[in-house]
C-alpha positions in Angstrom: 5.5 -35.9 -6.0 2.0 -34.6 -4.7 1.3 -31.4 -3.3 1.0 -32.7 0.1 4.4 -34.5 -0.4 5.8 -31.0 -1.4 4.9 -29.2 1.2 6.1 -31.3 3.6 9.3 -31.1 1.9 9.3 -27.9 2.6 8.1 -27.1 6.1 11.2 -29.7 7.0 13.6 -27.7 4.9 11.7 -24.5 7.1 12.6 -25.3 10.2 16.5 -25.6 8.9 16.5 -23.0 7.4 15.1 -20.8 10.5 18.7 -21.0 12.3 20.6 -20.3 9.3 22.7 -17.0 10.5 22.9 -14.0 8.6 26.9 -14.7 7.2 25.3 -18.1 5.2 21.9 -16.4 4.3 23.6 -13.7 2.3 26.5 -16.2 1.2 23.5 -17.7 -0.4 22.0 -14.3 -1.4 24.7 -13.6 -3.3 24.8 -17.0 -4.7 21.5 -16.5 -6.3 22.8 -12.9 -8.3 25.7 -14.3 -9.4 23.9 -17.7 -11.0 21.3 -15.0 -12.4 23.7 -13.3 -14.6 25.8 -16.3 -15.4 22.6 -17.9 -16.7 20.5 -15.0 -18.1 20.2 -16.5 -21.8 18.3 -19.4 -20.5 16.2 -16.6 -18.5 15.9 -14.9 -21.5 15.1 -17.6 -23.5 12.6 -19.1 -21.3 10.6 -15.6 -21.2 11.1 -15.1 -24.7 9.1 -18.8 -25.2 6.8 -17.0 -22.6 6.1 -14.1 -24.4 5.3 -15.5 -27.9 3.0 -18.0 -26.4 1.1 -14.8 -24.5 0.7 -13.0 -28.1 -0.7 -15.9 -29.6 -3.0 -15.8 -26.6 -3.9 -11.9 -26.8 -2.3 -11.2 -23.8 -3.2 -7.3 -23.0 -0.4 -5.1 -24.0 0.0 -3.8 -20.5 0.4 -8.1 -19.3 3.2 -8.4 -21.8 5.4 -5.5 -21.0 4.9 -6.7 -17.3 5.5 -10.1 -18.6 8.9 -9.1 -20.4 12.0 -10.2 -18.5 15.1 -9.1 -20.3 18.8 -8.5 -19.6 17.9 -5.3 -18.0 15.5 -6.8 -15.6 18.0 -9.2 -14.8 20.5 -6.5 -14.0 17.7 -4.6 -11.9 16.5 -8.1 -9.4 20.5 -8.5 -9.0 21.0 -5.0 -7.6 17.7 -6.1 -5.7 18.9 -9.0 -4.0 22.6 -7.4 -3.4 20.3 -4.2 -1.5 19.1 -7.4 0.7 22.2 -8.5 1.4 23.4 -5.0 2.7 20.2 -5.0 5.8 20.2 -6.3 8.8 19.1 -9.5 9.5 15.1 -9.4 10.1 15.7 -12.5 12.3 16.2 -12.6 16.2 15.9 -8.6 16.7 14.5 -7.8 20.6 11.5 -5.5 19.8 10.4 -5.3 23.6 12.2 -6.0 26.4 9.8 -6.6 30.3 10.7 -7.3 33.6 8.1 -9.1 35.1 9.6 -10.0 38.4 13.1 -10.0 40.2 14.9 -12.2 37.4 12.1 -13.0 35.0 11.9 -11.5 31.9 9.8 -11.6 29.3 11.1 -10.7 25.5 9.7 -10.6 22.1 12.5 -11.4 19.2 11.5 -11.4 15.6 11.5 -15.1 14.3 10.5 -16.9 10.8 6.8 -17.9 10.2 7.2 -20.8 8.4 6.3 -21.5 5.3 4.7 -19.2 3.2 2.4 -19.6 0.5 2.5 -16.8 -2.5 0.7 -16.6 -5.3 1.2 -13.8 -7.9 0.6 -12.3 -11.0 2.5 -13.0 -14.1 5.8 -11.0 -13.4 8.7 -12.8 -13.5 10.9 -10.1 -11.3 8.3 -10.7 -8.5 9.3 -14.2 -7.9 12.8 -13.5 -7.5 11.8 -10.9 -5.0 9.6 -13.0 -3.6 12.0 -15.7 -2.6 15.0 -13.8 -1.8 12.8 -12.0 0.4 11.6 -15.3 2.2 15.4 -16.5 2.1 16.7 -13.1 4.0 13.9 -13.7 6.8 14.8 -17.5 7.2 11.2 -18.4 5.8 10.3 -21.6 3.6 8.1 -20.7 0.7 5.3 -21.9 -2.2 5.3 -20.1 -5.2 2.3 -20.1 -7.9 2.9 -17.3 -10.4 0.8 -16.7 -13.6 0.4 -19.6 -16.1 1.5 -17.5 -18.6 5.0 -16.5 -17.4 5.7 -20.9 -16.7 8.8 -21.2 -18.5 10.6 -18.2 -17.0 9.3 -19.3 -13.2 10.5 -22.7 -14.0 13.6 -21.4 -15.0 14.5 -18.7 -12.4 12.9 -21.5 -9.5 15.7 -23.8 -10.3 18.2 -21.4 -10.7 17.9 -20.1 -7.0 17.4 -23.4 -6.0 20.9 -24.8 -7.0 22.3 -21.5 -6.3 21.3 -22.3 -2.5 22.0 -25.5 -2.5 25.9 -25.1 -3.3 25.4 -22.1 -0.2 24.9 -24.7 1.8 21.1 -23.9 2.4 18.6 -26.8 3.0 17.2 -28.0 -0.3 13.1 -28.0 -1.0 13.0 -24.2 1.0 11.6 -23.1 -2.1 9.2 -25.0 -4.6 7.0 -24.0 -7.6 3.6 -25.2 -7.9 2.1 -25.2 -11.5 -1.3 -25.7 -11.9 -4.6 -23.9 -10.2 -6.0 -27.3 -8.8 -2.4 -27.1 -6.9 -3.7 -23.9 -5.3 -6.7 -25.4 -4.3 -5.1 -27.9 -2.5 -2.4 -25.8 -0.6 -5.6 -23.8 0.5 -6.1 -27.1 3.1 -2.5 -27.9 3.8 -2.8 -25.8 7.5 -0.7 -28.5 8.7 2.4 -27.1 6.5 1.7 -23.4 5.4 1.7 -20.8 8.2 0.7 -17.7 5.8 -0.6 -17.4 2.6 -0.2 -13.9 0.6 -2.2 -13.6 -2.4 -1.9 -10.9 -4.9 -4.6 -10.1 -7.8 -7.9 -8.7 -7.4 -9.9 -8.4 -4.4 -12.7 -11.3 -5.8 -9.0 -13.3 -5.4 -8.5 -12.7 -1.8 -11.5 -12.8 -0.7 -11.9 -16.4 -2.6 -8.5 -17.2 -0.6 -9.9 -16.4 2.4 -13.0 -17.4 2.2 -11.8 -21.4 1.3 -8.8 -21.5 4.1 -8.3 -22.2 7.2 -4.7 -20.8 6.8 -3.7 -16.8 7.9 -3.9 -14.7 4.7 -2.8 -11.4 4.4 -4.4 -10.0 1.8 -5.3 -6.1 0.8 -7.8 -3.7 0.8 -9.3 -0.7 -2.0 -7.3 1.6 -2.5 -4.8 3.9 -5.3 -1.5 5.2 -5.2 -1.3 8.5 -3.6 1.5 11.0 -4.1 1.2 14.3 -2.2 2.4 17.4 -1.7 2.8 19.6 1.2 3.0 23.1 1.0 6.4 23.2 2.3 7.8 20.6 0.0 10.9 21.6 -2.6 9.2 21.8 -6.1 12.2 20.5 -8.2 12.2 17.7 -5.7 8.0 17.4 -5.6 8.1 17.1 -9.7 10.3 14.4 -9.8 9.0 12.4 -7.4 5.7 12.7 -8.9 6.7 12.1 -12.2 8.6 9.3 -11.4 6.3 7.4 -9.6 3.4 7.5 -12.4 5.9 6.9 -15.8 8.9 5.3 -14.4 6.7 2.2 -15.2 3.4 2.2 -15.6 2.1 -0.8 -16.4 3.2 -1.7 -12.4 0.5 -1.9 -9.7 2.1 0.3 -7.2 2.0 3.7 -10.2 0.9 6.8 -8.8 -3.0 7.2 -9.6 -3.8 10.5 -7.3 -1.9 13.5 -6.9 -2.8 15.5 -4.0 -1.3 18.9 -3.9 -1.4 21.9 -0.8 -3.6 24.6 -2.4 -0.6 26.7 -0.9 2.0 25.3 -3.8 -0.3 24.2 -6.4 0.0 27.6 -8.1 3.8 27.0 -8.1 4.0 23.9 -8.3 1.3 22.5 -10.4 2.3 24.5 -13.4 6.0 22.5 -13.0 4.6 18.8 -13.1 2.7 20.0 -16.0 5.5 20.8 -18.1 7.5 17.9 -16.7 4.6 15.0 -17.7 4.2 17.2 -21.3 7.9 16.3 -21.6 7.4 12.0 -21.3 4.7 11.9 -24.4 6.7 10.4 -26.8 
């Protein structure tokens, strides 16, 4: 099957999938969690193929850990998607309400996009966040993750697909594409994609946007701020900033500034000091 094939596939499955109600969307939600676990050693052998390939390679150290998908992982995108399946449905919410005339009004309700094309780095976990994400807001979607996690996208892809499947949710919502030419030709499929969101660098988006007629929503410079106010409760302040630079670091969204009120830094700076001393291991 050829891209354009694919995505065709998949902006029919779309527009199914966009009056799927809340019950079956969770239904299928759930679906997806419970196939995780019952099949995490093919996960885990798929990423382990993944991750002696990328050392052979000289994958950076910090590529691999983000690479690394293990039981634990697992355990953490299932307590992910069931946190989806406990909000609302993003889908036909009133966000403004108008009276235009004596028995005309005009709404605006929150609806799908489409289909959405997504192309990541090489994290597994992102792609089940990803599509459980699209699933929740009744949205088709295109994958392309890193060539070097393949074998555990491939495997986590089809195991949300037949997870949805037997949910009763169109099949072809989701597909995976494979190769960078396959990027280069979703960048033209306008007639199928409604959004593309590309993460990486910002010579990556730009590239995206510059070769597509498509919407992209792409980012802008910028680091991790963590501040805090001069009224802010210290033991609380030190754990939230020491949390969100070593809770992982090798993660794109770590804390790289800390901004402090010159009113608690005496108190509180000497705190986060000791508490950071205490992670050197």
């Amino acid at each position: 099957m050829n891209i354009n094939e694919l995505g065709c596939r998949v902006k029919e499955a779309s527009i199914k999938l966009a009056g799927a109600g809340m019950e079956q969307k969770n239904k299928a939600l759930a679906q997806i969690a419970e196939s995780l676990k019952h099949n995490k050693e093919t996960i885990i052998k798929a990423n382990r193929e993944d991750l002696l390939r990328s050392e052979k390679e000289n994958l950076p150290a910090p590529l691999l850990k983000r690479l690394k998908f293990d039981e634990t992982k697992i355990r953490d995108v299932v307590d992910g998607i069931y946190d989806l399946i406990n909000l609302a449905d993003p889908v036909g919410k009133t966000l403004l309400s108008t009276e235009l005339d004596d028995g005309l009004e005009l709404y605006k309700v929150t609806c799908p996009i489409g289909v959405i094309g997504v192309i990541f780095e090489s994290r597994p976990d992102a792609l089940v966040q990803i599509s459980t994400l699209c699933l929740k807001s009744g949205n088709g979607v295109l994958l392309k993750g890193g060539s070097e996690a393949r074998e555990t996208n491939l495997a986590l892809s089809g195991v949300i697909v037949r997870a949805t499947q037997e949910a009763g949710i169109p099949s072809n919502w989701l597909a995976l594409l494979k190769t960078r030419l396959e990027v280069n030709e979703m960048l033209k499929m306008d007639q199928y994609i409604d959004l593309i969101i590309p993460r990486g660098s910002n010579d990556f988006v730009r590239h995206i946007i510059d070769n597509s007629r498509i919407p992209v929503m792409g980012h802008a410079d910028g680091v991790c701020h963590c501040y805090v106010d001069a009224d802010a409760d210290i033991d609380m302040a030190v754990k939230i900033a020491v949390d969100s630079k070593t809770q992982y670091v090798a993660v794109c969204n770590a804390a790289e500034t800390l901004l402090v009120h010159e009113k608690i830094a005496p108190d509180f700076l000497p705190a986060v000091k000791k508490a950071l001393e205490s992670q050197q291991g």
